[in-house]
C-alpha positions as CSV (number, residue, x, y, z in Angstrom):
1,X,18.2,46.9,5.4
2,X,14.3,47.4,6.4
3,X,13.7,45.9,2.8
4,X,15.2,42.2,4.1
5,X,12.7,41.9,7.2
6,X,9.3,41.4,5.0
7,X,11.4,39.0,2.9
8,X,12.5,36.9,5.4
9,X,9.0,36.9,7.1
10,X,7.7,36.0,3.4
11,X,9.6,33.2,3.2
12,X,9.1,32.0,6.6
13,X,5.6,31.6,5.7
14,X,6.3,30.0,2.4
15,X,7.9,27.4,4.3
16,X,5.7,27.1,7.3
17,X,2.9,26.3,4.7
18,X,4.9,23.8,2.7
19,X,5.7,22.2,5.8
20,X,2.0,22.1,6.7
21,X,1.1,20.9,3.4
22,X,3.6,17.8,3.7
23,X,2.5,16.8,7.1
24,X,-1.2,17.2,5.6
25,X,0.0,14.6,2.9
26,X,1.5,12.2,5.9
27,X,-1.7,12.0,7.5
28,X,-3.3,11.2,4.8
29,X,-0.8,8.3,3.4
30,X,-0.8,7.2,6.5
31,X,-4.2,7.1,6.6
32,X,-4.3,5.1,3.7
33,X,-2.3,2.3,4.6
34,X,-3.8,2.0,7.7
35,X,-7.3,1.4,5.7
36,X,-5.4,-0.7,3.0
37,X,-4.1,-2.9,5.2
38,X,-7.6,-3.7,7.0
39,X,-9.2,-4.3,4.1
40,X,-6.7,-7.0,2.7
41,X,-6.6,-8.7,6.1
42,X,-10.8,-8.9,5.4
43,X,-10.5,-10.6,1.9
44,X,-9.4,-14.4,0.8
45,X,-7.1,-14.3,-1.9
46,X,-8.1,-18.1,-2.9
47,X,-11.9,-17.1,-3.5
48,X,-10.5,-13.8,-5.0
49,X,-8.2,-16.1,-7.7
50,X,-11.4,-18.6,-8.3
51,X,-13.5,-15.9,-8.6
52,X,-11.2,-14.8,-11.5
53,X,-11.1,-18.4,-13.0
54,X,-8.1,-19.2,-11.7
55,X,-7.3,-23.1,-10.9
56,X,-6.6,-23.0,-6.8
57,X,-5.4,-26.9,-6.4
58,X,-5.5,-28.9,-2.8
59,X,-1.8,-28.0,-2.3
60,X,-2.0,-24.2,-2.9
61,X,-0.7,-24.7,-6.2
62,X,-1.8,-21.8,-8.4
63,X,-2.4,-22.4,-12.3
64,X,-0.9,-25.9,-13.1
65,X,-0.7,-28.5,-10.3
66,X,3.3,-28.2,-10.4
67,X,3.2,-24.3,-10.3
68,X,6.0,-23.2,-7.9
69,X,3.3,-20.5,-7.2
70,X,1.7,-21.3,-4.1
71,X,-0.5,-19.8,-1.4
72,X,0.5,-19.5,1.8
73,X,-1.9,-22.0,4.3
74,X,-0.6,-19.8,7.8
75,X,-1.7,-16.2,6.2
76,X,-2.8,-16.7,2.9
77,X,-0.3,-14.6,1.1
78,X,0.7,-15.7,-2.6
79,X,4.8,-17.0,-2.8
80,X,7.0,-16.9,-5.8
81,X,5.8,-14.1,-7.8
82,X,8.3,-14.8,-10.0
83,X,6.9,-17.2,-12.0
């Protein structure tokens, strides 16, 4: 029976690591996003699709003037990705 007790406490340390190990990995994706996130909010996706060579038009039209692909006027985000 005395053999049991080291391999209980082995693996009781096995998975107190793993479980450190995956709240390590948390952090860090949580981390992440959180820096993700700021730096889209910082950039302008109509420069960013110019910049490219990509035809922005007046309406928010991407590509061709009757693209149902648009950009978003309130936040900026691109619609319709389907197309």
């Amino acid at each position: 029976m005395k053999e049991g007790k080291p391999r209980r406490r082995n693996i009781w340390k096995a998975t107190q690591a793993l479980l450190s190990l995956v709240q390590s990995f948390s952090e860090s994706i949580k981390d992440m996003n959180e820096k993700i996130i700021g730096w889209c909010k910082k950039q302008n996706p109509v420069q960013t699709l110019r910049d490219f060579g990509i035809e922005v038009f007046n309406g928010g039209r991407i590509g061709k003037k009757k693209s149902s692909l648009t950009i978003s006027k309130k936040n900026g985000a691109i619609k319709d990705w389907k197309t």
